[in-house]
N, C-alpha and C positions, 0 to 999 in steps of 0.2 A: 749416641751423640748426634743426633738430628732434629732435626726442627722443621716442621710445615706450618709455617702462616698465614695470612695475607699482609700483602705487601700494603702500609699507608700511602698516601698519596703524596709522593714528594716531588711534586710540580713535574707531572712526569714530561717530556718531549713533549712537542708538538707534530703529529704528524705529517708529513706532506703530500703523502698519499695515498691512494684508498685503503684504511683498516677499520672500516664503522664499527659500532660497539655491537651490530650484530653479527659479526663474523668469530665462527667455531671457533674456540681456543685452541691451540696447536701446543705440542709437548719437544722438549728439547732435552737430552741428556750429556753430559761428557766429562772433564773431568778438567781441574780450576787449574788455569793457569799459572794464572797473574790475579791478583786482588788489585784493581786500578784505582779503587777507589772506597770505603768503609764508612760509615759515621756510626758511630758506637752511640749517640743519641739514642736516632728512629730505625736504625738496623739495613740505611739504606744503601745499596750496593752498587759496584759496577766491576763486571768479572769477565774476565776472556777466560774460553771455554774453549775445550778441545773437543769436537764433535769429528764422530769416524767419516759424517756424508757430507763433511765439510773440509773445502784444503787449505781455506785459512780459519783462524782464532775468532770465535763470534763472541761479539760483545752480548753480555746480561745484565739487564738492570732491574732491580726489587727490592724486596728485605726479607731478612731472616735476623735470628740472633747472633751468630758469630759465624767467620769463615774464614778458611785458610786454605793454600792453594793446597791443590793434591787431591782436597776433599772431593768427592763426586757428588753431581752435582745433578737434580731435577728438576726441569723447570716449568709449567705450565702458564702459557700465555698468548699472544701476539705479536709477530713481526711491526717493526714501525721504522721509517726513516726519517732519521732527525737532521735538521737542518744543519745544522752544524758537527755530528757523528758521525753521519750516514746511517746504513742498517744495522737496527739494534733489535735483540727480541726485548719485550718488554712486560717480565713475570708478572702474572697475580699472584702465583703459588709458587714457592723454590721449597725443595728438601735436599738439605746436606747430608753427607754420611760419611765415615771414618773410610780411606782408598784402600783397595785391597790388590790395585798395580801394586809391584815394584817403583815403575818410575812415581807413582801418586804418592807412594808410602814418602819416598825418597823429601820428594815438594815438600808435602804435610810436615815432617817432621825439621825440615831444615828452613822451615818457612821465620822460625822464631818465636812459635807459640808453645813451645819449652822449654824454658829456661835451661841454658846450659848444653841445648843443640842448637848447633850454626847449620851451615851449608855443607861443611867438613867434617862434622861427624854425623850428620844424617845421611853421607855416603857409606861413612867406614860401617855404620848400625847397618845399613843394608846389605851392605855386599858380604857381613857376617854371619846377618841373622837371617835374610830375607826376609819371609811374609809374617814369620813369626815373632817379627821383632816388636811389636805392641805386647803380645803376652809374655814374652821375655819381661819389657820392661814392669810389668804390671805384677810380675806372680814370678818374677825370677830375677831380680836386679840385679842380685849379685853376680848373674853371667856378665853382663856391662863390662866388667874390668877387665874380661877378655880383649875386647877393644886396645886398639892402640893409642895412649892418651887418655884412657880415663882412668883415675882411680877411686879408692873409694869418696872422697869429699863431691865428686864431681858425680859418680854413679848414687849417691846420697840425695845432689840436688836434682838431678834426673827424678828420680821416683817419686821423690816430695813434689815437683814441677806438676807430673804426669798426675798423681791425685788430684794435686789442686784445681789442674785444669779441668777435669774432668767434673768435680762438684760446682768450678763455676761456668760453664758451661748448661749444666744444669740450673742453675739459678738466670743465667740467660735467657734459657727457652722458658722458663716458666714466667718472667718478668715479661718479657716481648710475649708471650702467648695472652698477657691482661694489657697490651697498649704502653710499657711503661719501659723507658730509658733503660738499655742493658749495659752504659758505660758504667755503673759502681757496683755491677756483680762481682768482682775481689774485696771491695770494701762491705761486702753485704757478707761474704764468706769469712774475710779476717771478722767478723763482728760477735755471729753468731754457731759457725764453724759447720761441722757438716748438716746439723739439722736446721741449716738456716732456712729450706725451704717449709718444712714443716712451723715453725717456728712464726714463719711470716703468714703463713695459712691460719694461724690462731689467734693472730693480731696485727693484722697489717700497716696498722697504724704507728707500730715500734717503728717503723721504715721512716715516718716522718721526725720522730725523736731522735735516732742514733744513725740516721745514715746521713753524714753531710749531702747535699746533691738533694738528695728526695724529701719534698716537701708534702705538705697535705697534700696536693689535688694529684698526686700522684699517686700515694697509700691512699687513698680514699678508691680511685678508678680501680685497683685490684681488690678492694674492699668491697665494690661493688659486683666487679666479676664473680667473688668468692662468694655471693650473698647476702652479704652484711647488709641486714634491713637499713633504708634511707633514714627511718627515723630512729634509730638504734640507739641507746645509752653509751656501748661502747662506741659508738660513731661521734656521739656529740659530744661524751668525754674528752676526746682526743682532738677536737673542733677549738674547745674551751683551750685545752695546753697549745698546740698550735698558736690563736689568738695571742696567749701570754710569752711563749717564748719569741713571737717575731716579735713583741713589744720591747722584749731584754736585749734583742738585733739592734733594735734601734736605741738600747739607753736607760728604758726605765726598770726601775726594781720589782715595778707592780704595774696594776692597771684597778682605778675604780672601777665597781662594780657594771655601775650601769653601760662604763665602757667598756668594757670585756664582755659584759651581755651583747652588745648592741653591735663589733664583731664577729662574735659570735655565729649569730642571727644571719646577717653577710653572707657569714661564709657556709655555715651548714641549709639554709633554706630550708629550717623546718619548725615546727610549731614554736613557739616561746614555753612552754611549758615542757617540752624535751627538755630543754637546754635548762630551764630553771630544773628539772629532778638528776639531771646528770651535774650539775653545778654541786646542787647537795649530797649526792654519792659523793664526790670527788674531794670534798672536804670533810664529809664522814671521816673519810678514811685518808685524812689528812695532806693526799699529795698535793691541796690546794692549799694556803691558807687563808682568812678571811680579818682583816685587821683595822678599826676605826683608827684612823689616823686626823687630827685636825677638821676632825667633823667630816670625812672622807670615808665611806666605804672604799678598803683595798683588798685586790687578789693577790697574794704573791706565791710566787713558786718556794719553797720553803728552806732552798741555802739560803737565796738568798734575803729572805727574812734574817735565818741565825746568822748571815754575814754582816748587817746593818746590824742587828743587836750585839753582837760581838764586839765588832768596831767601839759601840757606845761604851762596850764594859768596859774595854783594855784602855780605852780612853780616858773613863771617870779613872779606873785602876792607878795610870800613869800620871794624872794627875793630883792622887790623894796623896805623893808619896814627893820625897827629897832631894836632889841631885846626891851620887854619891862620890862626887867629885872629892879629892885632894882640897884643903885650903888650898884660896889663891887669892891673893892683892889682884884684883882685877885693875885700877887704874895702873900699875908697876906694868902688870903682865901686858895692859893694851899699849904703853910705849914701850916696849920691850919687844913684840909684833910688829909696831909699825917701822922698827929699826929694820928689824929683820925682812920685811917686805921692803923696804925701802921707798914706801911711798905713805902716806897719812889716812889713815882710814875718815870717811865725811862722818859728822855726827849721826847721821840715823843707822850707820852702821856698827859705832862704838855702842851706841846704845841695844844694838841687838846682841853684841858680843855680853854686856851685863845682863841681859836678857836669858840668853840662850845658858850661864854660868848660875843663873840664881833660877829656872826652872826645868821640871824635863819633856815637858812638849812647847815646841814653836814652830812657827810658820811662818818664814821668810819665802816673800813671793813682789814680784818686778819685772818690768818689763826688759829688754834685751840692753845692757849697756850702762845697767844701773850698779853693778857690784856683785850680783848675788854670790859668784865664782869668787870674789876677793872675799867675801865677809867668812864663806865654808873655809875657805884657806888662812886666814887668820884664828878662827875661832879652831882650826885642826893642830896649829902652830902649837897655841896655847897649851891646849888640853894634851898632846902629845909630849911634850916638855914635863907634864907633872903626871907621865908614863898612866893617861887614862888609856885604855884599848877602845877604837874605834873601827867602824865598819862602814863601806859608803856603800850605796847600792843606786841605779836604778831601772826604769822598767824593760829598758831593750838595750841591748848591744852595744849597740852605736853611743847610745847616749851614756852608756857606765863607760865606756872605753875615753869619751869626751869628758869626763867627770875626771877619772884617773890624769889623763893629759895635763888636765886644767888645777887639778890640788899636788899635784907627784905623788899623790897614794893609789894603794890597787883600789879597784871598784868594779862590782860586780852584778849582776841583772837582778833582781829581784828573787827568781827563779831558781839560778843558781846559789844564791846565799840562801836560799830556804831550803837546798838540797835536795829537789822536787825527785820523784819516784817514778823512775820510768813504767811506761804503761799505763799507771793509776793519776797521773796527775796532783798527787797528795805529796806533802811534802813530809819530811823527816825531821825539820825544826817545826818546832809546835810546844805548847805550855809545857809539856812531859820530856823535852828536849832542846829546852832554847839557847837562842843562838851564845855564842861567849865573847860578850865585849860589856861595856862600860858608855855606848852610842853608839846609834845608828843613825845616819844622815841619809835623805831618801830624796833623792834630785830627781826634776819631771816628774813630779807630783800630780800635775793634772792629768795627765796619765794613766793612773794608777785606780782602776774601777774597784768596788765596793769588796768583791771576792777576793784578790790579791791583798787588797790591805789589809781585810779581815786575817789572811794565812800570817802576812806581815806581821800586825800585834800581836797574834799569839806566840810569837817567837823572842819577841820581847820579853829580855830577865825582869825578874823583880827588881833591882838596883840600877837599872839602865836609862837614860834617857834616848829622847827621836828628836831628831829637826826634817821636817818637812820644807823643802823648796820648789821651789815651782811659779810658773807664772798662769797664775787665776785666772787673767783675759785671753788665752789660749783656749781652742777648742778643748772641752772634757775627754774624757776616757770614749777610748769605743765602746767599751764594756758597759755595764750599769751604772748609773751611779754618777754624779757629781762631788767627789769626796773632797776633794780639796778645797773647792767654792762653800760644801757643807760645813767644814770645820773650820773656814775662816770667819761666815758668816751665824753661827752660833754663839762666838762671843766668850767663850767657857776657857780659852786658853790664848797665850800671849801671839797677838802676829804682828810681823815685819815688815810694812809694806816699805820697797825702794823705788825710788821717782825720778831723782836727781840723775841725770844721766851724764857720766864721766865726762872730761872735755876730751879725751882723748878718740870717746865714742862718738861724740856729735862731728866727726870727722866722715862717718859710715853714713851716704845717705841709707842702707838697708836702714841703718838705725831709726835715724831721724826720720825717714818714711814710715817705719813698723809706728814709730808714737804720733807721728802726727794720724794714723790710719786710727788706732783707739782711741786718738780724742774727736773721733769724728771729722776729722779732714783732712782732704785729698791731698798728699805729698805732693812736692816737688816732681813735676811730669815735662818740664823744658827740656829739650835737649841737653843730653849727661855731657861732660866736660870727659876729655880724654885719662881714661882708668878708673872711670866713677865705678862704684859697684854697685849700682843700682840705674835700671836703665825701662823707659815703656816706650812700646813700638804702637803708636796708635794704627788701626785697622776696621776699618768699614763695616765689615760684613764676618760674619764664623768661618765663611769661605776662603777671607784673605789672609786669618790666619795662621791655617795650617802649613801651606807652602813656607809663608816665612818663618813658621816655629822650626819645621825640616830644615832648613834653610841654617840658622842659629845653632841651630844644635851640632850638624853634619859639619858649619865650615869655620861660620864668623867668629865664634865662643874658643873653640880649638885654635885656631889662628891668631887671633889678639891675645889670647889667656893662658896658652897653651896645657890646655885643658881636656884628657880623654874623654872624648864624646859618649861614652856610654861607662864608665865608671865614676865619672866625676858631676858630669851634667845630669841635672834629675828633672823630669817634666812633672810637674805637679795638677793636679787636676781638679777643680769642684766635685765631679759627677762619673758618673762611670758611662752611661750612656749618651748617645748622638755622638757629631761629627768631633767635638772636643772632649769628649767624655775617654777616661781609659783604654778601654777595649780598641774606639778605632785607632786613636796613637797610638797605643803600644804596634797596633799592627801595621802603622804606615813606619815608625821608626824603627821596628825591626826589620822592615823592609828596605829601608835607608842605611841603617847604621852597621848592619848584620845580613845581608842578602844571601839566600844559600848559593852552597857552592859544590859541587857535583861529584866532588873527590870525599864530602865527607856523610857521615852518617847522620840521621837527625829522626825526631818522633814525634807523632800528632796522636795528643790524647788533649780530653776534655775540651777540646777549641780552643787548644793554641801548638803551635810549632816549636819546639824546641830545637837547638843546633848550637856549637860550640861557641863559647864568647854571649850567646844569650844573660841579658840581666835578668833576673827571676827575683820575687821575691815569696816568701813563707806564708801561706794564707787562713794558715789553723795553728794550734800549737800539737808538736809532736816532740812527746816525753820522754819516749824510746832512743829520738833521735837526739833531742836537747835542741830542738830547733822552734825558735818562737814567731808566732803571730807576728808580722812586719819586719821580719829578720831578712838581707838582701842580698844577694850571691850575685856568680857569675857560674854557667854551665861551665863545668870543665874538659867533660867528655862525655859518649855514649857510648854504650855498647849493645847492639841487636841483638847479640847471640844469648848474653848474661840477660839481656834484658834490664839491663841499668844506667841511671844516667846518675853524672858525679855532681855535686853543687860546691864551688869554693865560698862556702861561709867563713872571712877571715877568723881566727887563724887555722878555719880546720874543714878538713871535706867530708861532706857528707854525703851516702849512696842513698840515690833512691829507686824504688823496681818500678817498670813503667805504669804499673796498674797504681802505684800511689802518686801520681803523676798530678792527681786532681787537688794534691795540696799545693802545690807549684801554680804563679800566674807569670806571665811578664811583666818585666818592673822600669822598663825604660820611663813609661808612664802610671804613676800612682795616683789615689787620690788624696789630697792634703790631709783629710782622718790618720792615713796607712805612715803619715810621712812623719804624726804627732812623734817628740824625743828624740827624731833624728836631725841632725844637719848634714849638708849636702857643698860642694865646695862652688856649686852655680846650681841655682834653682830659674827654672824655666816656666813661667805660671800664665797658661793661656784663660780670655775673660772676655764673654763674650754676653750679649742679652738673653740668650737662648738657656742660657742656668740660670734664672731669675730667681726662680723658688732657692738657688743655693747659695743667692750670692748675700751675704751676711759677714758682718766687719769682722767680725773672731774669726771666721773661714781663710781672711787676706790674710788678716794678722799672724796667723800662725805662718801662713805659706810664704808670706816674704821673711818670717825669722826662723825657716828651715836653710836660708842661703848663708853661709860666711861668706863668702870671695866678691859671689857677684848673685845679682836677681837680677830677671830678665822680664817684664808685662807684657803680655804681646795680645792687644785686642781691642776692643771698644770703650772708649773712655766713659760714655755712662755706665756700662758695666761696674768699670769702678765705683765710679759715685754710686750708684746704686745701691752697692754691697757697703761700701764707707758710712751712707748713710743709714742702714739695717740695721739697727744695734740688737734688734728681737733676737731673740735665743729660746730653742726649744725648751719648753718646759719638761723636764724628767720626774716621774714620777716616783716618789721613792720614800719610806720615813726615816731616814736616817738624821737627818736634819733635828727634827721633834726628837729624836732619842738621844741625840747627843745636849737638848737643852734640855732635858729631862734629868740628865745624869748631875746637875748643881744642884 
């Protein structure tokens, strides 16, 4: 368990006085104090050292792979005094190794890089086993339960810890010994298990496919070290999937040809005729596929091909076939509804209820305040009264919990009503097991990418109808695919558009600002009347801001609204990067709303801080856990010793170990994509010229109809106009569209 590298250059001190770079390198040895400081990136350090010819703790700065006090520690380098440090040695070379003190053993083992020893039992392991106690735990575990305090669950997670560590560890030194980020060495060992180093020497390019975090130019640099010739077929293979899957990041199903070449090309820097014979390997053997679409050469990765064509089938399927509804006197049943609602449905909505009763697919979609919640809630009324079985679902949490609220029936995620299979992602509803109802109503539609829906309809009975709801002029799916805009815009089945917006709504300027923003112009921006719920703070500059977002968030919003500032208030965001972009928010408002505090425990993985009360939100889906993509908690607790932190996802807590830490971001600020399906009880949306490239009317639109209570603008009024006036919308790439007008 050691490692000898060279240290990269991580902006090292400046000297101040005499160390020229031709002075002999000096060697230091002793044993780790204190780890002051780690980045699990570039492996860069900073360690107090206990050296014998020295009477105080000397600071070391360099990199290795991983470190933990106790270890001994090698160092070969030069003294240097840093201006603001003072004297520090400053390694080229560090070699760690497992302590063979007592007092080392002791550090090492209660440092927290064992799951399941603290500080209190890496005394009681010592003072039992002494020096022998790594091969106790290694080749004799079952001694352990001599211990006082451990029994077997605990002497279990002991040995399971201690292997683990031990193979990732290994995949550390071998990672850092090619240049390349040692932070998702447990995510590289849960993947491929202990032959993962072997495994990654055969294909290192798997690293850019299945390890979140590791992209190409990452598995390409170890590919390189490994020898993997520049101009390699397996190199340009893997160039090609790259290209198409950061395309599916951003939306599309596919990529024309010439553009997936011309990426390509980009990225790998090598002949045009590599890349043209590895193109043809790769759909040889089918992991590509190659698809004229509307006079379009396309590439697709090939779910999601059979996901687009699936979609088409279940779709012609559901549409060749009958409601199997009960007779019903529809004009009896619609005053008979609107008695029971106690209010009159408008005519575009009675006429959807005849709509929705005489076929089994529709598409009811409108903007905020138009009915869509009254029209599900009547047409639920109905059809429950002549004992049809229905099911609501839709794509996230928040929004099925909102759905339930808003009809008084249960409603459930997408995910969950398909029964999804932990580990695998695959779900348990499918044509050979479909769901059992009589309807499925599928709220936040736009939503819902091309993969999901595809799981969706094949879960669909023969005798069942869907109603799709959603609103169209909302940004689309993160995922692939334009599904709901596809299936309005193909024409092949009945859709509901609602306009009319309630009188009771044009009371909400959220409201009446969210449609005056889609018809291309700029709401109501005068000074808001006292309890308006919608408010813009105009501001000069990006610089002026942020202060006063801090500001709204920390005092004014909680004060007037009386509103918890970090479970209630949500910062919404264009972009992730610059001074408004997520990253810096999240880290100025954790700073503000959540400051650490000295009494408690807290954990830095992946570049971000984590501490109790922390917002987080889910940033991958994980099956195991039942926890999805844009899903939002609150840290509940840590524990160093267990190595775990709690997350309260209403209504239920989930553990996570710190090494999967990398699914977790901070959620105080998100960007408006991450917010699609939720709502928020005050939304905070800073907007400023410097996200030009983002500012785009569906972008607002969406972001001030993630607010019920209150919306908050705070920035540059061209800004707005800007984006008000932007109606352009990425083009996605995809044939779903052509396959569902194909299916008449």
């Amino acid at each position: 368990m050691s490692g000898i590298q060279p240290a990269p250059n991580p902006s090292p001190p400046q000297p101040i006085d005499g160390n020229a770079p031709s002075k002999p390198a000096e060697s230091l040895s002793g044993l780790i104090e204190r780890v002051t400081f780690f980045n699990e990136e570039n492996g860069f350090a900073v360690l107090k050292l206990k050296v014998k010819s020295h009477r105080d703790l000397v600071t070391v700065i360099g990199a290795l792979p991983s470190v933990s006090p106790g270890e001994w520690l090698h160092a070969e380098g030069r003294w240097i005094r840093d201006r603001e440090h003072g004297l520090q040695f400053k390694a080229e070379i560090l070699t760690s190794t497992p302590p063979t003190t007592l007092e080392g053993i002791e550090k090492y083992l209660g440092s927290g890089m064992v799951r399941g020893i603290g500080p209190v039992y890496a005394r009681k392991l010592v003072e039992h086993f002494g020096e022998s106690v790594f091969e106790i735990i290694e080749n004799a575990s079952a001694r352990l339960q001599q211990v006082e305090g451990i029994g077997p669950k605990r002497r279990s997670q002991i040995k399971a810890a201690w292997a683990e560590q031990k193979v990732v560890r290994a995949i550390m030194i071998f990672l850092h010994s090619h240049g390349v980020s040692t932070s998702r060495a447990v995510r590289i060992y849960k993947t491929y298990g202990e032959d993962a180093i072997e495994k990654v020497r055969a294909n290192p390019y798997i690293l850019a496919r299945d390890i979140t975090g590791i992209g190409f130019k990452s598995a390409d640099q170890i590919a390189q070290k490994l020898g993997v010739p520049f101009d390699s077929l397996l190199r340009a293979a893997a160039g090609l999937d790259h290209v198409l899957l950061e395309a599916t990041n951003a939306g599309h199903c596919a990529l024309p040809l010439a553009q997936l070449l011309e990426g390509a090309g980009k990225l790998l820097l090598v002949d045009d005729a590599v890349i043209a014979q590895a193109l043809d390997r790769t759909l040889a053997g089918r992991n590509l596929l190659r698809e004229s679409i509307d006079g379009t050469d396309l590439i697709f990765l090939p779910a999601l091909q059979r996901a687009e064509t699936g979609i088409a089938l279940h779709v012609k399927r559901l549409l060749a076939g009958n409601v199997s509804y009960p007779p019903i006197d529809v004009e009896r049943a619609l005053a008979w509804c609107q008695d029971k609602l106690g209010n009159p449905l408008a005519a575009a909505q009675q006429e959807a209820v005849r709509l929705a009763l005489r076929h089994r697919l529709l598409v009811i979609t409108g903007g905020p305040g138009v009915g869509k919640t009254t029209l599900v809630r009547a047409l639920l009324l109905i059809l429950r009264a002549k004992g049809v079985e229905c099911l609501l679902c839709a794509p996230t949490g928040r929004a099925a919990k909102r759905l339930s609220e808003a009809t008084g029936q249960p409603a459930r995620t997408i995910h969950r009503l398909l029964e999804v299979k932990a580990g695998t992602g695959g779900f348990l509803r499918n044509e050979s097991n479909p769901l059992e109802t009589d309807l499925v109503v599928v709220d936040e539609c736009s939503m819902v990418d091309v993969s999901l829906m595809h799981h969706l309809l094949r879960a669909v009975p023969a005798r069942a109808s869907v109603i799709f709801v959603g609103d169209v002029d909302q940004l689309p799916s993160v995922g692939p695919g334009n599904v709901l805009r596809d299936l309005i815009e193909s024409n092949i089945l009945p859709v509901v558009r609602l306009t009319e917006v309630f009188r009771q709504a044009t009371q909400s300027r959220i409201i009446t600002g969210a449609h005056a923003i889609n018809h291309g112009q700029l709401p109501d921006l005068r000074a808001a009347p006292e309890g308006s719920d919608f408010h813009f703070i105009d501001r000069a500059t990006p610089e002026a801001v942020v202060p006063t977002l801090l500001e709204i968030v920390r005092d004014r919003i909680p004060r007037r609204f009386g509103l918890d500032p970090i479970r209630d208030i949500q910062v919404l965001s264009p972009m992730h990067r610059g001074s408004l972009g997520v990253r810096e928010l999240n880290l100025r408002l954790q700073e503000t709303l959540n400051p650490p505090r000295p009494d408690e425990p807290h954990v830095d993985r992946f570049g971000w801080r984590f501490a109790p009360r922390d917002k987080v939100i889910q940033v991958e889906n994980d099956y195991d856990k039942e926890v999805f993509n844009g899903d939002i908690g609150l840290v509940r607790s840590i524990d160093p010793i267990e190595q775990e932190l709690v997350v309260r996802f209403d209504p239920r807590d989930v553990t996570y170990r710190f090494s999967e830490l990398d699914e977790l971001a901070l959620a105080y600020a998100i960007t408006i994509h991450k917010a699609q399906g939720s709502e928020f009880p005050a939304v905070v949306i800073p907007l400023a010229m410097q996200q030009y490239l983002l500012l785009q009317r569906n972008l607002v639109y969406t972001g001030i109809t993630r607010g019920r209570k209150l919306v908050v603008l705070i920035g540059q009024r061209q800004a707005l106009a800007t984006a008000v006036r932007n109606h352009r919308t990425d083009r996605r790439f995809s044939g779903l569209l052509a396959r569902l007008k194909a299916t008449t």
